[in-house]
mmCIF entry with sequence, helices, sheets and N, C-alpha, C, O atoms, coordinates in Angstrom:
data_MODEL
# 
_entry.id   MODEL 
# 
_entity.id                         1 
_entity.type                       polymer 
_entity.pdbx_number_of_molecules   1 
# 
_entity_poly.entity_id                      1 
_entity_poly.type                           'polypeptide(L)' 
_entity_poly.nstd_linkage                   no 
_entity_poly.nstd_monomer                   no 
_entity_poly.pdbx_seq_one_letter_code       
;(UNK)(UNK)(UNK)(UNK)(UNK)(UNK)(UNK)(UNK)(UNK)(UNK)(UNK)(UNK)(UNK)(UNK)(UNK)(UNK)
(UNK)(UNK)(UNK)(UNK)(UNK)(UNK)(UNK)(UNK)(UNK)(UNK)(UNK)(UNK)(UNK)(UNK)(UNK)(UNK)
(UNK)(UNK)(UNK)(UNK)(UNK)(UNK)(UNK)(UNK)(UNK)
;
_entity_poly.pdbx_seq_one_letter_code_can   XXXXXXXXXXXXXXXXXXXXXXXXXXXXXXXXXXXXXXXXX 
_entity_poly.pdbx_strand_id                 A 
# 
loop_
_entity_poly_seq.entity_id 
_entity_poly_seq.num 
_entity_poly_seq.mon_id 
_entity_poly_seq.hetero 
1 1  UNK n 
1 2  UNK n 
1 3  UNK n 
1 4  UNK n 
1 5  UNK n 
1 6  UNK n 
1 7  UNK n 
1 8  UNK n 
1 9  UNK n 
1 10 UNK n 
1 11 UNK n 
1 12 UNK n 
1 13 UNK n 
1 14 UNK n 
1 15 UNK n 
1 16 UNK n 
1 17 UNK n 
1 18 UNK n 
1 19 UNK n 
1 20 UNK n 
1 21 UNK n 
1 22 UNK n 
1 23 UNK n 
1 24 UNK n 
1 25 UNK n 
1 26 UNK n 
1 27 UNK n 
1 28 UNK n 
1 29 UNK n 
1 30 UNK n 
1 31 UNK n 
1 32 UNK n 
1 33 UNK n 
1 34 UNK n 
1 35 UNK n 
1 36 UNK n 
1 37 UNK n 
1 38 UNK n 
1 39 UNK n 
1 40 UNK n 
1 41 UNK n 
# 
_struct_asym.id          A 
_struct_asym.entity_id   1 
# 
_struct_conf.conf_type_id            HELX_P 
_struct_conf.id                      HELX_P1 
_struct_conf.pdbx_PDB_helix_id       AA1 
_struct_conf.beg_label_comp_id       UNK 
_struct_conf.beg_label_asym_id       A 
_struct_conf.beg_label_seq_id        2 
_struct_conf.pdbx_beg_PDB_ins_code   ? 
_struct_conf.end_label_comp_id       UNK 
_struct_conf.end_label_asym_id       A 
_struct_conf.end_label_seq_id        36 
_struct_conf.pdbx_end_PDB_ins_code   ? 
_struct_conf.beg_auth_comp_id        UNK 
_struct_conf.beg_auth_asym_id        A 
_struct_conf.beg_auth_seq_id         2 
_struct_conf.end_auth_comp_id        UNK 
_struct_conf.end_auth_asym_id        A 
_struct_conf.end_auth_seq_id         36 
_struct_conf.pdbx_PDB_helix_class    1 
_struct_conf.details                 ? 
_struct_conf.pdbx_PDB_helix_length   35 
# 
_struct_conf_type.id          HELX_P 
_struct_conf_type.criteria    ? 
_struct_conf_type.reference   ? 
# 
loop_
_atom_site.group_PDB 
_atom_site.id 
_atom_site.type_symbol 
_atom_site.label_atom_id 
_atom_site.label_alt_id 
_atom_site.label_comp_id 
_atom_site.label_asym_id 
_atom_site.label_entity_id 
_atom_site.label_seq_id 
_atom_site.pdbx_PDB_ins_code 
_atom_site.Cartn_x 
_atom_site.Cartn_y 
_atom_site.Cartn_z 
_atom_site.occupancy 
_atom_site.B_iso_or_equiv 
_atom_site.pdbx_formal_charge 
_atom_site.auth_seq_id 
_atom_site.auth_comp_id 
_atom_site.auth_asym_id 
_atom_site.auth_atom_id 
_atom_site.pdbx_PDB_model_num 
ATOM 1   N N  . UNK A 1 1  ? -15.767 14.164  -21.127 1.00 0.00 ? 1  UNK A N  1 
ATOM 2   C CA . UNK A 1 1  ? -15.290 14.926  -19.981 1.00 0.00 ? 1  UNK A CA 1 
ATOM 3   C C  . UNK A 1 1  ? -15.371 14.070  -18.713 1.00 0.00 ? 1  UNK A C  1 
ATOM 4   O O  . UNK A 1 1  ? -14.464 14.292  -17.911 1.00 0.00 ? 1  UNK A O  1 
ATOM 5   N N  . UNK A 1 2  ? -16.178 13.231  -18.398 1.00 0.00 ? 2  UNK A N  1 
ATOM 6   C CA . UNK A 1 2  ? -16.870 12.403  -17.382 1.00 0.00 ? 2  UNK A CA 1 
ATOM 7   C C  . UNK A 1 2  ? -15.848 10.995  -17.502 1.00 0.00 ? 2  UNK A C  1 
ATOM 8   O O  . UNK A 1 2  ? -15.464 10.266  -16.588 1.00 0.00 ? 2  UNK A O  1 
ATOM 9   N N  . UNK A 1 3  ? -15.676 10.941  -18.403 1.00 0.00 ? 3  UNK A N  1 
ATOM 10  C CA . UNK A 1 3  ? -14.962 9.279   -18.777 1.00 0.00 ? 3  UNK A CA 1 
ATOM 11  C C  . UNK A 1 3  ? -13.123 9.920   -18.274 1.00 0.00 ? 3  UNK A C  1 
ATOM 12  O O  . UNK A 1 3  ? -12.271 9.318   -17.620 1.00 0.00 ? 3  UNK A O  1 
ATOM 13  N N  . UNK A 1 4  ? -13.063 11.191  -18.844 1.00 0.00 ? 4  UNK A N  1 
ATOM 14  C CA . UNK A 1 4  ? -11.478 11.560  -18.419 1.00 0.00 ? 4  UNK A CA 1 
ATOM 15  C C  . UNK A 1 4  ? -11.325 12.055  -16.944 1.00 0.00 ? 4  UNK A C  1 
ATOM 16  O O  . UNK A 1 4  ? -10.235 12.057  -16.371 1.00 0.00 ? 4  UNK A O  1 
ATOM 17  N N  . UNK A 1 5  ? -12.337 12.418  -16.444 1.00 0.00 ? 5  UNK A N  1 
ATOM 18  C CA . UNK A 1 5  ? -12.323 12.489  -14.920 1.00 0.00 ? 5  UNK A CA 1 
ATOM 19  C C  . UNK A 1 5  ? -12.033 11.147  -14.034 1.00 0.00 ? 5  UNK A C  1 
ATOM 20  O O  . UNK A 1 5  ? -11.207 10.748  -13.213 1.00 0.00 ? 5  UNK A O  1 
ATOM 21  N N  . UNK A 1 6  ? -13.100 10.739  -14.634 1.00 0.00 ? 6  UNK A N  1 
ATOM 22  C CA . UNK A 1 6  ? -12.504 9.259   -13.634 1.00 0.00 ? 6  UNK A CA 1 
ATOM 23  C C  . UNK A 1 6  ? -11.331 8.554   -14.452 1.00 0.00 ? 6  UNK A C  1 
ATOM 24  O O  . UNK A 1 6  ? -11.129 7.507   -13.837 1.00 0.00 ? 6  UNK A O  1 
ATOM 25  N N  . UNK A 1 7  ? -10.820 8.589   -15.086 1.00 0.00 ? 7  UNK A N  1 
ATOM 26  C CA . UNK A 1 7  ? -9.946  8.328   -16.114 1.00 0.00 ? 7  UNK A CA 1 
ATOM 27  C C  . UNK A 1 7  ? -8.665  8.843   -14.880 1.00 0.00 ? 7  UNK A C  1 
ATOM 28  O O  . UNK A 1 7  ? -8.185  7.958   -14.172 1.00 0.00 ? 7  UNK A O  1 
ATOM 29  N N  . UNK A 1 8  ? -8.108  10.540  -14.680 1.00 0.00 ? 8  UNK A N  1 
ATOM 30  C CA . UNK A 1 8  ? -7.565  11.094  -14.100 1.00 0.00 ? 8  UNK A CA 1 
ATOM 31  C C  . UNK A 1 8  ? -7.682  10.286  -12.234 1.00 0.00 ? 8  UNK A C  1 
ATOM 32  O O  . UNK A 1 8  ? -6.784  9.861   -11.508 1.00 0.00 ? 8  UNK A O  1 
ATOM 33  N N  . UNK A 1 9  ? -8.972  10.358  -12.051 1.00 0.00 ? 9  UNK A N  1 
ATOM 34  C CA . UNK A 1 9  ? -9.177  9.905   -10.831 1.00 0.00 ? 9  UNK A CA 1 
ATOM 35  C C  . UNK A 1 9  ? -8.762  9.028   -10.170 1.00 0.00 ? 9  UNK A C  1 
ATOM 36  O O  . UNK A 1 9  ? -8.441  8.954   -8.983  1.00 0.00 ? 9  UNK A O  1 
ATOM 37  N N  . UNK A 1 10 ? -8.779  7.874   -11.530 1.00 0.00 ? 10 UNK A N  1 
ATOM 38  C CA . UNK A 1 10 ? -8.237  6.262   -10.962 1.00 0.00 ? 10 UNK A CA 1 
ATOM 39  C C  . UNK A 1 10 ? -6.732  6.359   -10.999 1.00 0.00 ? 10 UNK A C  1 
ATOM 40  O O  . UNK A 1 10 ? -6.218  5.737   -10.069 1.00 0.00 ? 10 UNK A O  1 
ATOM 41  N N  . UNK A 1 11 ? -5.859  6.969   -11.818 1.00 0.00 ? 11 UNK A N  1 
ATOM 42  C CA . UNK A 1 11 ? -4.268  7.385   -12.096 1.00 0.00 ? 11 UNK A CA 1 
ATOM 43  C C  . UNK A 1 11 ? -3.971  7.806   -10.719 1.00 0.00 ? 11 UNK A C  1 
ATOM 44  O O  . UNK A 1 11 ? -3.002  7.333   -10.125 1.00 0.00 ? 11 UNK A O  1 
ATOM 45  N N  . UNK A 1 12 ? -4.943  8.879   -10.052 1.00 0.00 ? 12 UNK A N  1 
ATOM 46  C CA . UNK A 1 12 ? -4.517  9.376   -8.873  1.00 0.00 ? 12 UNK A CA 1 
ATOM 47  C C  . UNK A 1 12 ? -4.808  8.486   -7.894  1.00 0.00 ? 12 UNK A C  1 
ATOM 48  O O  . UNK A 1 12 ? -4.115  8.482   -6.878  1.00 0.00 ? 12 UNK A O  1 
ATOM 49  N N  . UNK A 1 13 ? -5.704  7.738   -8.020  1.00 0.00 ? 13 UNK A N  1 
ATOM 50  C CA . UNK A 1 13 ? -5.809  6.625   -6.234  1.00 0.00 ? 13 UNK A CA 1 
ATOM 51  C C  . UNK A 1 13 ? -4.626  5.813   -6.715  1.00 0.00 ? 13 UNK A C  1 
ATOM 52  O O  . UNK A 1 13 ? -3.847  5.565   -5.796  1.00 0.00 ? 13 UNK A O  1 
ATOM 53  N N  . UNK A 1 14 ? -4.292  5.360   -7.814  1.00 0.00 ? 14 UNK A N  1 
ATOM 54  C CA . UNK A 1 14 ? -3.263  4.013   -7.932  1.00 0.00 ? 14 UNK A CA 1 
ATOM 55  C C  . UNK A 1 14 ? -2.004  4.873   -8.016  1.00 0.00 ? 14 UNK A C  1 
ATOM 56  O O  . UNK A 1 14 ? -1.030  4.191   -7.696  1.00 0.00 ? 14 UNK A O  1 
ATOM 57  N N  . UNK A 1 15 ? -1.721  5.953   -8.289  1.00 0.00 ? 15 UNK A N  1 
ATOM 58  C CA . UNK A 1 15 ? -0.540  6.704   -7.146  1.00 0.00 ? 15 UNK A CA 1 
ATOM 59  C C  . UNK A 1 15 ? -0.433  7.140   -5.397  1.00 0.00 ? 15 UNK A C  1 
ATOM 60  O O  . UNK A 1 15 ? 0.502   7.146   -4.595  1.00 0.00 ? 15 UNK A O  1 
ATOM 61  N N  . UNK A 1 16 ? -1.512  7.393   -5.328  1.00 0.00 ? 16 UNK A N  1 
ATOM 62  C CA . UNK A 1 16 ? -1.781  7.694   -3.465  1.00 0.00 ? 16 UNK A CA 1 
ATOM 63  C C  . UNK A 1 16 ? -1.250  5.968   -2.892  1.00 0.00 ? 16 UNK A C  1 
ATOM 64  O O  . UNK A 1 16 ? -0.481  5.643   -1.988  1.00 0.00 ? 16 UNK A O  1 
ATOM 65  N N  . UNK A 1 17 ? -2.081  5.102   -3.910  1.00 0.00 ? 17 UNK A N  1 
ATOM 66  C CA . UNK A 1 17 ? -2.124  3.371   -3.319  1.00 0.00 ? 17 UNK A CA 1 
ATOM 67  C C  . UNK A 1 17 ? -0.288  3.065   -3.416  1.00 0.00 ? 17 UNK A C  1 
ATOM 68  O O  . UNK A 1 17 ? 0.330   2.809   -2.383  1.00 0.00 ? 17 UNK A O  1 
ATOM 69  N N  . UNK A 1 18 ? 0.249   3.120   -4.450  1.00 0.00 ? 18 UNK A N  1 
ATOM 70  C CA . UNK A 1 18 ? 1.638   2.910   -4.960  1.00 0.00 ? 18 UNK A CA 1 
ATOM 71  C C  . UNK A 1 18 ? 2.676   3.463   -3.585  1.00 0.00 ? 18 UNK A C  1 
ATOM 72  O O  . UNK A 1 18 ? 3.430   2.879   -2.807  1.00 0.00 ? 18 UNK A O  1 
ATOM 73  N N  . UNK A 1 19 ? 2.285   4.772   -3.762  1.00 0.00 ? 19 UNK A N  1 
ATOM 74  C CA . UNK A 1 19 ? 3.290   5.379   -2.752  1.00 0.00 ? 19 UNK A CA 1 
ATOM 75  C C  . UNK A 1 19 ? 3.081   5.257   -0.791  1.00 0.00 ? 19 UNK A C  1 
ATOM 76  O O  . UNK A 1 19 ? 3.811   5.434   0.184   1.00 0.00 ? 19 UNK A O  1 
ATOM 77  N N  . UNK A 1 20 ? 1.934   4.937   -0.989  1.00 0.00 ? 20 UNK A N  1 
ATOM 78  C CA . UNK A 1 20 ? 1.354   4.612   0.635   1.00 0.00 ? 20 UNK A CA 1 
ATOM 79  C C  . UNK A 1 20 ? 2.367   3.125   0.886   1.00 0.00 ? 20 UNK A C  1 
ATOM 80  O O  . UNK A 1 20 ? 3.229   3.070   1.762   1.00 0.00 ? 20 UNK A O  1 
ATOM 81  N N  . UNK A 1 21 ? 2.051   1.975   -0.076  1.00 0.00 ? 21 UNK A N  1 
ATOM 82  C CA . UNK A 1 21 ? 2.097   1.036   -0.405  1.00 0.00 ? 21 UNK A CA 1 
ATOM 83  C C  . UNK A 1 21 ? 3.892   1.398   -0.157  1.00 0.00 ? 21 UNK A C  1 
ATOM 84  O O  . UNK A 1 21 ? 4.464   0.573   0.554   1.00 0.00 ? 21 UNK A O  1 
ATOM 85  N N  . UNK A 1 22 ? 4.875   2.721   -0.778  1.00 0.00 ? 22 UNK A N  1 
ATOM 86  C CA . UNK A 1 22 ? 5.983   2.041   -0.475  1.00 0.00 ? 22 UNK A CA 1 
ATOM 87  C C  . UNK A 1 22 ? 6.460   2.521   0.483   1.00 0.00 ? 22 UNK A C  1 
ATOM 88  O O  . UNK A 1 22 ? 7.595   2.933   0.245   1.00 0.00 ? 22 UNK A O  1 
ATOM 89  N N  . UNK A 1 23 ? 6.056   2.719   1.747   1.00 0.00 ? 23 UNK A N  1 
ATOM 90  C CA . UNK A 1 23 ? 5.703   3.148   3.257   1.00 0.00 ? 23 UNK A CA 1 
ATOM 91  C C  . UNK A 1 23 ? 5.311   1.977   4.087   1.00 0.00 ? 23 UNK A C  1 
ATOM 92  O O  . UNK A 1 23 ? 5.672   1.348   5.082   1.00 0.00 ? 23 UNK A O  1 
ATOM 93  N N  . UNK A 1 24 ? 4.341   2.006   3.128   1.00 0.00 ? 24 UNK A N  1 
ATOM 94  C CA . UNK A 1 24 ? 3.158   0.915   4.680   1.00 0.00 ? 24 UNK A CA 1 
ATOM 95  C C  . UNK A 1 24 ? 4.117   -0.605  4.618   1.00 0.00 ? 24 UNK A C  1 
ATOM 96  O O  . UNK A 1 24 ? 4.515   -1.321  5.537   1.00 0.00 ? 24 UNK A O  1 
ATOM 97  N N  . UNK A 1 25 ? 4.249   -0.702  3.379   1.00 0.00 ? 25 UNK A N  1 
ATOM 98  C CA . UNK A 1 25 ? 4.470   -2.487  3.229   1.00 0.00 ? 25 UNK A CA 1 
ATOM 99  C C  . UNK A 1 25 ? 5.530   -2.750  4.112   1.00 0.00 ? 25 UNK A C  1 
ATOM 100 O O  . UNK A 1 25 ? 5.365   -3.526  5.053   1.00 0.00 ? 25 UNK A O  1 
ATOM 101 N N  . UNK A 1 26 ? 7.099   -1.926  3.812   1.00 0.00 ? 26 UNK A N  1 
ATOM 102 C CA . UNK A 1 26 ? 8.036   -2.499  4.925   1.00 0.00 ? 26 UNK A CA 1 
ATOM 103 C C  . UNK A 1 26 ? 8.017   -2.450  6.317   1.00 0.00 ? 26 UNK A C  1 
ATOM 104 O O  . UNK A 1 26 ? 8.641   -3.319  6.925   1.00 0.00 ? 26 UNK A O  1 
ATOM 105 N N  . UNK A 1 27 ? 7.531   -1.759  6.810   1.00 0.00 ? 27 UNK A N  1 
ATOM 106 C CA . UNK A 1 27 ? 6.372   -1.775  8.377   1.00 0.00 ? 27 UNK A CA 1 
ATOM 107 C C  . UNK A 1 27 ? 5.279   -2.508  8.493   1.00 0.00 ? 27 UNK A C  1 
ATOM 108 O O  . UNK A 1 27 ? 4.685   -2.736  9.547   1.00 0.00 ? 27 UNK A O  1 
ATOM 109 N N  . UNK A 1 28 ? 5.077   -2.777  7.735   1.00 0.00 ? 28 UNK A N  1 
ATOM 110 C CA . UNK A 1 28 ? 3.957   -4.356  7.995   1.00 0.00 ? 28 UNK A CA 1 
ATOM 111 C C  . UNK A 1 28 ? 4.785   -5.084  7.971   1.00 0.00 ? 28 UNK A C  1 
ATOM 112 O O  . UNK A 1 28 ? 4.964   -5.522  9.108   1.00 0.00 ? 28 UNK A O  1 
ATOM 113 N N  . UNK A 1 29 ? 5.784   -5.709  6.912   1.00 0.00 ? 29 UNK A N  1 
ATOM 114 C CA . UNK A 1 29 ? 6.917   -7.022  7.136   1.00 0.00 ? 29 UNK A CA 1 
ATOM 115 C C  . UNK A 1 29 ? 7.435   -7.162  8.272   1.00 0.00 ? 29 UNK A C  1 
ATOM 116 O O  . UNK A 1 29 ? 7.560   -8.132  9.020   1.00 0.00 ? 29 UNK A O  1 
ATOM 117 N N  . UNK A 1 30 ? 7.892   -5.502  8.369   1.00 0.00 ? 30 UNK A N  1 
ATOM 118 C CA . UNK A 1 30 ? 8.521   -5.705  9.966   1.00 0.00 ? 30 UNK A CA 1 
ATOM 119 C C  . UNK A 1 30 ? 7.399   -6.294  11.313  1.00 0.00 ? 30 UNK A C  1 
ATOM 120 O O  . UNK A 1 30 ? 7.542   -7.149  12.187  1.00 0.00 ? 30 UNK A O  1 
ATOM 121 N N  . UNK A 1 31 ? 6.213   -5.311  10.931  1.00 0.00 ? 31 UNK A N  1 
ATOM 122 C CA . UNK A 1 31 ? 5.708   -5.481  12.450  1.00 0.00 ? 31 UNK A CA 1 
ATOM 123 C C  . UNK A 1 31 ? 4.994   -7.506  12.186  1.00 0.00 ? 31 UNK A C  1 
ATOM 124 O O  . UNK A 1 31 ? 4.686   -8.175  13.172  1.00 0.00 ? 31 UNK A O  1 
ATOM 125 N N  . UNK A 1 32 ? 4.914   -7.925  11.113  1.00 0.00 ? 32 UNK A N  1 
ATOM 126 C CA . UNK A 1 32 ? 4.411   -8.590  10.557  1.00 0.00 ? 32 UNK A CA 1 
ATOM 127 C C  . UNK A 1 32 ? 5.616   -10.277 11.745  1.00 0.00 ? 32 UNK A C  1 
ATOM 128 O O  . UNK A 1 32 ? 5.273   -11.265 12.395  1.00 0.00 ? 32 UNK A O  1 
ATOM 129 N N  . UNK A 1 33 ? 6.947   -9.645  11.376  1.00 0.00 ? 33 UNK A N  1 
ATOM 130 C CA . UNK A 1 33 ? 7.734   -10.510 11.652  1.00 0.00 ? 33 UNK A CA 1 
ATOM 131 C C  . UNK A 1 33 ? 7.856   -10.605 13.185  1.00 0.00 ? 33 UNK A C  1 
ATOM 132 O O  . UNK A 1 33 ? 8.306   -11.603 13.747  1.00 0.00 ? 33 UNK A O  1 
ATOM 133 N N  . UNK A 1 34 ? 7.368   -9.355  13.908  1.00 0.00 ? 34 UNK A N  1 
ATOM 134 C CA . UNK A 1 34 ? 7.648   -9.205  15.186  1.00 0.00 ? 34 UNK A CA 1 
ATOM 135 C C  . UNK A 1 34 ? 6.766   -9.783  15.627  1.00 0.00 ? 34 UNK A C  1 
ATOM 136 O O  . UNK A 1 34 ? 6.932   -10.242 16.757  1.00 0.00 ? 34 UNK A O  1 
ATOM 137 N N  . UNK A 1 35 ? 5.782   -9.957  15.111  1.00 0.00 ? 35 UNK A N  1 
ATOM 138 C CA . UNK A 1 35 ? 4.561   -10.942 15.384  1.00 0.00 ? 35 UNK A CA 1 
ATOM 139 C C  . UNK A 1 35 ? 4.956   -12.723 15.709  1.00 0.00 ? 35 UNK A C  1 
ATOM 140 O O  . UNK A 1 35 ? 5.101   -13.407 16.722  1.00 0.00 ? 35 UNK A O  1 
ATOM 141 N N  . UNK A 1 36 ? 5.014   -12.942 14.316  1.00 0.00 ? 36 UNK A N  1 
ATOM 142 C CA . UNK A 1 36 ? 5.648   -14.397 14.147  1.00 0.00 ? 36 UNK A CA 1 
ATOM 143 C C  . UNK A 1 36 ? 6.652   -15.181 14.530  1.00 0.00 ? 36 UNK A C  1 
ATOM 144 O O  . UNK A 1 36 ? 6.680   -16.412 14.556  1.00 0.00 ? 36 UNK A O  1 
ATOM 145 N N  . UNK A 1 37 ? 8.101   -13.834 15.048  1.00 0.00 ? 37 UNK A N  1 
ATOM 146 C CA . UNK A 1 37 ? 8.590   -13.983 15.406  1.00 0.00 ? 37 UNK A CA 1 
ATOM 147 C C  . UNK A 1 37 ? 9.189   -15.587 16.493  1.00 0.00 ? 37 UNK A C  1 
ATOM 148 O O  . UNK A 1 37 ? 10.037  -16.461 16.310  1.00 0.00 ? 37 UNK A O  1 
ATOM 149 N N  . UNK A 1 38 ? 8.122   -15.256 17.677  1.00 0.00 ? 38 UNK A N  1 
ATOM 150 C CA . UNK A 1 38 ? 8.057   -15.808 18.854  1.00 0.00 ? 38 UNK A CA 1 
ATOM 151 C C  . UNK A 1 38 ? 7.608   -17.361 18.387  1.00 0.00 ? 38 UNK A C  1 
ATOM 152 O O  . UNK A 1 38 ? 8.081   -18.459 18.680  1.00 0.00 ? 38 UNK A O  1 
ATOM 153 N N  . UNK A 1 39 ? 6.524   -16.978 17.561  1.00 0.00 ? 39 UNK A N  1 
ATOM 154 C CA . UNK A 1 39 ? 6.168   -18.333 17.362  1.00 0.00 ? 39 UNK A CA 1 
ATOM 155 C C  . UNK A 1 39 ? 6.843   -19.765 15.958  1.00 0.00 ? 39 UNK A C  1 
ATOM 156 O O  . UNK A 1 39 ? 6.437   -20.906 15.737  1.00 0.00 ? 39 UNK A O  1 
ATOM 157 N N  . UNK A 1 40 ? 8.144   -18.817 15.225  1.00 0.00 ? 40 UNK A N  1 
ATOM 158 C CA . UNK A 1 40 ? 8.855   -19.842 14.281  1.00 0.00 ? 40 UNK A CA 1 
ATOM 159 C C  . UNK A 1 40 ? 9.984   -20.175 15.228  1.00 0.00 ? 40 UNK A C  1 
ATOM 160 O O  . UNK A 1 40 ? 10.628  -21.208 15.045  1.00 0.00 ? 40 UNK A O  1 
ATOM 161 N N  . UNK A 1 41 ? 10.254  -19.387 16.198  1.00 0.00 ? 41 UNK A N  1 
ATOM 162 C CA . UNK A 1 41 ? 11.778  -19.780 17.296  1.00 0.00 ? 41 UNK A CA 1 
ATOM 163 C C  . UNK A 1 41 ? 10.835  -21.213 18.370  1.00 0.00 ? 41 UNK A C  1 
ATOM 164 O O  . UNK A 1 41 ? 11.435  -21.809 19.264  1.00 0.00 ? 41 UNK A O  1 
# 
């Protein structure tokens, strides 16, 4: 019961992580580039 809980548990953070992940990442590239921007020109 204990082994399928965290079993269930870890399925659910590496979906919360996955889908955050396909949000966060292209707004980091972006803000990532707006950064660097200045300094590859």
């Amino acid at each position: 019961m204990l082994h399928f809980h965290s079993t269930n548990m870890t399925r659910t953070i590496l979906i919360l992580v996955e889908a955050n992940a396909n949000i966060f990442i292209p707004v980091l590239l972006k803000f990532q580039s707006c950064i660097y921007f200045p300094y590859v020109k």
